[in-house]
C-alpha positions as CSV (number, residue, x, y, z in Angstrom):
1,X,-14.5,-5.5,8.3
2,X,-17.1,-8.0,6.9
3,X,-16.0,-7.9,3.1
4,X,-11.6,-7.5,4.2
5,X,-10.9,-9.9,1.4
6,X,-12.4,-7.5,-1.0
7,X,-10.6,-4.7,0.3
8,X,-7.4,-6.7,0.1
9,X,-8.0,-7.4,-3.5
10,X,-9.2,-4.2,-4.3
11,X,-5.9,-2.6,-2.9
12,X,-3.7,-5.3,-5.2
13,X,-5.8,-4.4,-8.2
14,X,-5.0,-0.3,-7.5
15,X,-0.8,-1.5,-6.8
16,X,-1.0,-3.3,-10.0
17,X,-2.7,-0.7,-11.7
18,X,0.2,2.0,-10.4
19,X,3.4,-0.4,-11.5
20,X,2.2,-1.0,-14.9
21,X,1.5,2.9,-14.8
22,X,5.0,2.8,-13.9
23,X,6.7,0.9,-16.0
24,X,5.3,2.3,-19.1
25,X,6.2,5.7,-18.1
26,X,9.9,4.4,-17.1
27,X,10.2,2.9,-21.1
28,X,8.9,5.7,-22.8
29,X,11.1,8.2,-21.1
30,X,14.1,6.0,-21.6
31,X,12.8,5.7,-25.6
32,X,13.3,9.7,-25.5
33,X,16.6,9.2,-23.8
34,X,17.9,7.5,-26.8
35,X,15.9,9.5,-29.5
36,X,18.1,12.3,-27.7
37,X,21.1,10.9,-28.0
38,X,20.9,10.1,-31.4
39,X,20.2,13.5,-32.4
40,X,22.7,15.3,-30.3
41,X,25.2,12.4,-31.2
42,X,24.2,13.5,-35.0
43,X,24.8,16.7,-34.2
44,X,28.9,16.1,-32.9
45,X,28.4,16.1,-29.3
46,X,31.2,13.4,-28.3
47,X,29.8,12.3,-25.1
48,X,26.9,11.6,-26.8
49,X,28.2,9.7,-28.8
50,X,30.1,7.6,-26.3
51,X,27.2,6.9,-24.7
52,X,25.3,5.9,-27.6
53,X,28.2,3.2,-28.3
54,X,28.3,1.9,-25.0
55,X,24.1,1.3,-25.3
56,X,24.5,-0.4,-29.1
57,X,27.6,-1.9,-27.5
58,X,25.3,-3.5,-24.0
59,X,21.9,-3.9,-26.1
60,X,20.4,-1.2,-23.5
61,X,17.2,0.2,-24.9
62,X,18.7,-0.3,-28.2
63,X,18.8,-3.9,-30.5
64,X,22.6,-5.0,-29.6
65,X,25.0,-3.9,-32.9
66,X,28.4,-4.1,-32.7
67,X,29.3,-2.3,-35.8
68,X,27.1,0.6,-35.2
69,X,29.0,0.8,-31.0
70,X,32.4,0.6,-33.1
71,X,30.5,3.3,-36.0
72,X,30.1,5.2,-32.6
73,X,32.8,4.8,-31.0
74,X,34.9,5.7,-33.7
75,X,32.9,8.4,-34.2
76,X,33.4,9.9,-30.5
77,X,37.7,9.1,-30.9
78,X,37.6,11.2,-34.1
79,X,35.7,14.1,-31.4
80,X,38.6,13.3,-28.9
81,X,36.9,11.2,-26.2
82,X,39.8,9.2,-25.1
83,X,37.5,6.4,-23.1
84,X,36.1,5.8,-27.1
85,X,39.6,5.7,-28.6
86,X,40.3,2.4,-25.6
87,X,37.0,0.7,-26.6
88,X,37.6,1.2,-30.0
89,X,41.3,-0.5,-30.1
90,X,40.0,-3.5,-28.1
91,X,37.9,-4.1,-31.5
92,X,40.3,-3.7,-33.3
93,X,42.3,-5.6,-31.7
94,X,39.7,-8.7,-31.2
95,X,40.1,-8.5,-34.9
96,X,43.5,-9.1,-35.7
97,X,43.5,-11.9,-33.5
98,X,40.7,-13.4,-34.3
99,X,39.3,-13.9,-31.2
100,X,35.8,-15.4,-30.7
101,X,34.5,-12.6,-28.7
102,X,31.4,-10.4,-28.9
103,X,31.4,-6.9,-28.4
């Protein structure tokens, strides 16, 4: 109990050690999430496909591209996802009106 302060920082340093351990683990598997979905979205599998929209759409793993979410979505209507075909009128429609909005 001489040296607690030691023990104190050696239990941060092992915390520390196991959240960065974390973390990295965390972003690699959600890399191969994506990688996934790209290929299974290439492949015709509509929910994929949705899914890979709404990510381009959000930025989520993924740089933020609205043509490549309304490439996608459209994409995922043509399959018959109905929650694609609503996503992919409201850019349509932000179009015609000329609305400033972002996807």
């Amino acid at each position: 109990m001489e040296n607690i302060e030691l023990y104190i920082i050696l239990a941060l340093i092992v915390i520390i050690i196991v959240l960065i351990f974390n973390t990295y683990k965390f972003y690699h598997s959600e890399k191969r999430k994506v990688k996934n979905l790209h290929r299974f979205a290439n492949e015709g599998e509509k929910e994929a496909q949705y899914r890979l929209a709404k990510r381009y759409q959000k930025g989520d793993m993924v740089k933020k591209d609205c043509q490549r979410a309304a490439f996608w979505y459209q994409r995922a209507a043509f399959s018959g996802d109905k929650k694609a075909r609503g996503h992919l009128e409201n850019f349509f429609d932000d179009k015609k009106n000329l609305k400033k909005k972002k996807c």
